[in-house]
C-alpha positions as CSV (number, residue, x, y, z in Angstrom):
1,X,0.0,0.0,0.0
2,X,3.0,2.2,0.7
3,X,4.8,1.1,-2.3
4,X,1.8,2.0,-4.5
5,X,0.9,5.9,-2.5
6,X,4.9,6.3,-3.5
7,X,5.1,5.5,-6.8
8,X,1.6,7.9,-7.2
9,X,3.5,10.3,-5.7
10,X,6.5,10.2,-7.6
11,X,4.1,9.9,-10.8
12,X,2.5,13.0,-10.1
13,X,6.0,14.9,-9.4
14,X,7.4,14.1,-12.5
15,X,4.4,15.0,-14.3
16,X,4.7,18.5,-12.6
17,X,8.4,18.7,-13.9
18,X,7.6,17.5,-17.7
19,X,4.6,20.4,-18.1
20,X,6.5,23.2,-15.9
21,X,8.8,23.9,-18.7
22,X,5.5,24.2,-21.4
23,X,3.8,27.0,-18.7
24,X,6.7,28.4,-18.4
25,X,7.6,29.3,-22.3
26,X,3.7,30.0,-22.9
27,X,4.7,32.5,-20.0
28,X,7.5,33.9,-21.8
29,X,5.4,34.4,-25.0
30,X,2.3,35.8,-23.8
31,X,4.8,38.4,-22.1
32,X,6.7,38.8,-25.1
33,X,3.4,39.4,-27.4
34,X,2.0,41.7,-24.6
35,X,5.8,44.1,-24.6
36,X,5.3,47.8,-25.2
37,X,6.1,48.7,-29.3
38,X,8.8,51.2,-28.6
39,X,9.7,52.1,-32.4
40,X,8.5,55.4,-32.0
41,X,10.1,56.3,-28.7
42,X,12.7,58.8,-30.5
43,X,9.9,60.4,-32.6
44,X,10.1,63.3,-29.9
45,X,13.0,64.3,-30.9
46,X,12.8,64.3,-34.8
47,X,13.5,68.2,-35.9
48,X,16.3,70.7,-34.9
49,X,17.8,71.5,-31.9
50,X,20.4,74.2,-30.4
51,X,22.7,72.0,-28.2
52,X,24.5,72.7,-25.6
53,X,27.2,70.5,-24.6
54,X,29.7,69.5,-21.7
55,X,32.5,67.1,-22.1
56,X,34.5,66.4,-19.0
57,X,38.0,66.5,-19.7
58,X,39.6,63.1,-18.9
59,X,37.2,61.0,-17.4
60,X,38.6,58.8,-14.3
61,X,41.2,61.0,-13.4
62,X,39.8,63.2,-10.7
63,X,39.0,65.6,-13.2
64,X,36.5,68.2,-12.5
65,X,37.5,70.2,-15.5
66,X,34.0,70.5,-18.1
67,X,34.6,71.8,-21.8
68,X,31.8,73.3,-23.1
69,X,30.5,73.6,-26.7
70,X,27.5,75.1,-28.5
71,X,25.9,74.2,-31.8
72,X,23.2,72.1,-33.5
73,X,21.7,68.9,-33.5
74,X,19.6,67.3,-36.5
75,X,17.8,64.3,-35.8
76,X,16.1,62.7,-39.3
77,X,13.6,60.0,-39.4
78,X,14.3,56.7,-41.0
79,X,11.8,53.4,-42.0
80,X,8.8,55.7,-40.1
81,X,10.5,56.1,-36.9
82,X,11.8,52.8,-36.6
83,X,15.1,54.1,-37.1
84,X,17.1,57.7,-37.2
85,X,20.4,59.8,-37.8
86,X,21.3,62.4,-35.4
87,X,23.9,64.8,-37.1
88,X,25.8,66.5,-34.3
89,X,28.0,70.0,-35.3
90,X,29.2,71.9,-32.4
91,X,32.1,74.3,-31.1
92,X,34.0,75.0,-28.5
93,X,37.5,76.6,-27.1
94,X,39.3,72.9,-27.9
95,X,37.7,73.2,-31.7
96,X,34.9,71.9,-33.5
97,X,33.0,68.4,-33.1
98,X,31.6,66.5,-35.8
99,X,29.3,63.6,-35.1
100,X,27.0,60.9,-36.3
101,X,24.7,58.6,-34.2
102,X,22.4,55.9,-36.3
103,X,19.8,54.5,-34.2
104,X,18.3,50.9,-35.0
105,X,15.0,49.7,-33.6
106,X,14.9,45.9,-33.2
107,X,11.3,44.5,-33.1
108,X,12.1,41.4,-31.6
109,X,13.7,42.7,-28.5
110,X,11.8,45.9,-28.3
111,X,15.5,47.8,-27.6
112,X,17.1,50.3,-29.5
113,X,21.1,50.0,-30.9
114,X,22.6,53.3,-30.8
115,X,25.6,53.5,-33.2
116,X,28.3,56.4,-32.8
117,X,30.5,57.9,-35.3
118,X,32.9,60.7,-35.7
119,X,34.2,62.7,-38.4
120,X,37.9,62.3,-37.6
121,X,37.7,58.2,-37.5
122,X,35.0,57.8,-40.8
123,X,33.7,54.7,-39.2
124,X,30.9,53.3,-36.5
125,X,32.9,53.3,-33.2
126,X,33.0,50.6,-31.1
127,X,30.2,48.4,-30.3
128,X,26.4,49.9,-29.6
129,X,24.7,50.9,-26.6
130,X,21.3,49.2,-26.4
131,X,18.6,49.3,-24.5
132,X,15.0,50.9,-23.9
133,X,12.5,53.5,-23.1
134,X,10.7,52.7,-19.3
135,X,9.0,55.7,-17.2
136,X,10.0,59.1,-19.4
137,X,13.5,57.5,-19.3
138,X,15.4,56.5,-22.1
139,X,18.8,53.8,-20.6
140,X,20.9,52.5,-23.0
141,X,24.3,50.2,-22.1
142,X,27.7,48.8,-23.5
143,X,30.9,47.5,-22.9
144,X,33.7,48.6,-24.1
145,X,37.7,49.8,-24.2
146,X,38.8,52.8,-22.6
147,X,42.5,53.3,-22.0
148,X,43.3,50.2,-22.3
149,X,40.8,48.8,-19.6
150,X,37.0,47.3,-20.3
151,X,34.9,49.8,-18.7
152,X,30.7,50.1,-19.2
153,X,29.0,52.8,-20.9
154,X,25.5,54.0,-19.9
155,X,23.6,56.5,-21.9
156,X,20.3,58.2,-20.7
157,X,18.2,60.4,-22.2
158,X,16.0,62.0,-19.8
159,X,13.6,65.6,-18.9
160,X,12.3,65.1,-22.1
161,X,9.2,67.7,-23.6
162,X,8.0,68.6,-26.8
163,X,10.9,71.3,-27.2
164,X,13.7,69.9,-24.9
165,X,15.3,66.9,-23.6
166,X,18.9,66.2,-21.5
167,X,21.1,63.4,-22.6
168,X,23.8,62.4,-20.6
169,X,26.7,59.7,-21.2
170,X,28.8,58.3,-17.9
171,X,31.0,55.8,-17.8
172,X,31.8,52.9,-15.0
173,X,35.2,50.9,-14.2
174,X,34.0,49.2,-11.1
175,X,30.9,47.0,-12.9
176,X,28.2,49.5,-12.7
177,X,28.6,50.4,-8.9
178,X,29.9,54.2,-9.2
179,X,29.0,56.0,-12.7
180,X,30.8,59.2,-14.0
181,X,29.0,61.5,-16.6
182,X,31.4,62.5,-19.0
183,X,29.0,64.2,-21.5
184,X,26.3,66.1,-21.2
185,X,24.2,67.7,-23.7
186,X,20.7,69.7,-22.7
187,X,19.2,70.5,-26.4
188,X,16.3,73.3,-26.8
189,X,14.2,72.8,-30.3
190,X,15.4,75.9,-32.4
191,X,11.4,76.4,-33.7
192,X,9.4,75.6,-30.6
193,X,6.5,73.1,-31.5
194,X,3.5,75.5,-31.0
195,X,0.6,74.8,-28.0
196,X,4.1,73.4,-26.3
C-alpha cells in the first residue's frame, strides 16, 4: 500500500516537472506578445535642436575640469520612426565636433542599438549601446575599451518635452557600482512646437 501511494507520488512529481517547462515558455510568449512597441520612442525628438554641450576632460582622473560647446543637433527620421540619424555639429575653445549617431529599432527585443561615429575616425565606433524607453526615461548600455581597460557605458536620455530633452553619457570601471557622466548635452528645439 505504501509502495503504490509512493510510486503515485513520484508519478504525479514528475508530471509536474515534464509540463513546468511548457507553462513556463507560454509564459514567456504571452509576455513577449504583450511588450510595449517602442519604435516610435525617439519620434520626440525628430526636428532641430540648439545643443549645448559638456565634455569632462579626462574621465577617471579626478578631473572636475567641463569643456563646453555650442551648436546644433539634427535628428532625421528613417523606415517611419523605426530608425534615425542624429547629425551632431558643435564648437567650443578645444575646436569643432563632428558627429553621427544611427539609431536601430529591433522588433524582436523591443530595444534600440545606438551606433556612434565621428568625423575624424569615418567609421561606427565601437560596439552599440542598447537598450530601452521605461517611465520618461530612455537607458541605453555597452561594454567597451577605454584606456586600455574594459569599462561600461551608460547613456540616458531624460527631462524630455515637446521642445527639450537632457542626454547624458557616464561611464563605469568598477561593474556598474559608481557612474561618472562625461558628456552632457541639454538641447532646446530651435522652432518651438506651437501649443508646447
Amino acid at each position: 500500500m505504501k509502495t503504490t501511494s509512493c510510486c503515485k507520488a513520484l508519478l504525479v512529481c514528475g508530471l509536474l516537472l515534464v509540463l513546468q517547462p511548457a507553462r513556463g515558455t507560454s509564459a514567456q510568449q504571452n509576455a513577449t506578445a504583450t511588450q510595449r512597441d517602442g519604435s516610435h520612442d525617439f519620434d520626440f525628438e525628430i526636428g532641430t535642436w540648439m545643443t549645448h554641450l559638456s565634455r569632462l576632460d579626462h574621465p577617471f582622473t579626478g578631473s572636475h575640469t567641463w569643456i563646453q560647446y555650442e551648436g546644433i543637433s539634427v535628428v532625421r527620421k528613417i523606415w517611419d520612426g523605426r530608425a534615425n540619424m542624429v547629425e551632431l555639429e558643435v564648437d567650443g575653445p578645444t575646436g569643432h565636433l563632428e558627429a553621427l549617431n544611427l539609431r536601430l529599432y529591433n522588433p524582436k527585443s523591443h530595444q534600440w542599438s545606438l551606433n556612434f561615429a565621428n568625423v575624424k575616425a569615418g567609421a561606427l565606433n565601437g560596439p552599440p549601446t542598447v537598450g530601452e524607453f521605461k517611465n520618461g526615461r530612455g537607458e541605453f548600455y555597452d561594454q567597451e575599451e577605454f584606456n586600455g581597460r574594459m569599462i561600461l557605458v551608460r547613456n540616458v536620455w531624460m527631462d524630455m518635452s515637446a521642445n527639450s530633452c537632457r542626454f547624458e553619457q557616464s561611464f563605469s570601471d568598477d561593474g556598474g557600482k559608481t557612474w561618472e557622466p562625461n558628456w552632457i548635452a541639454v538641447d532646446t528645439r530651435a522652432e518651438p512646437k506651437a501649443g508646447s
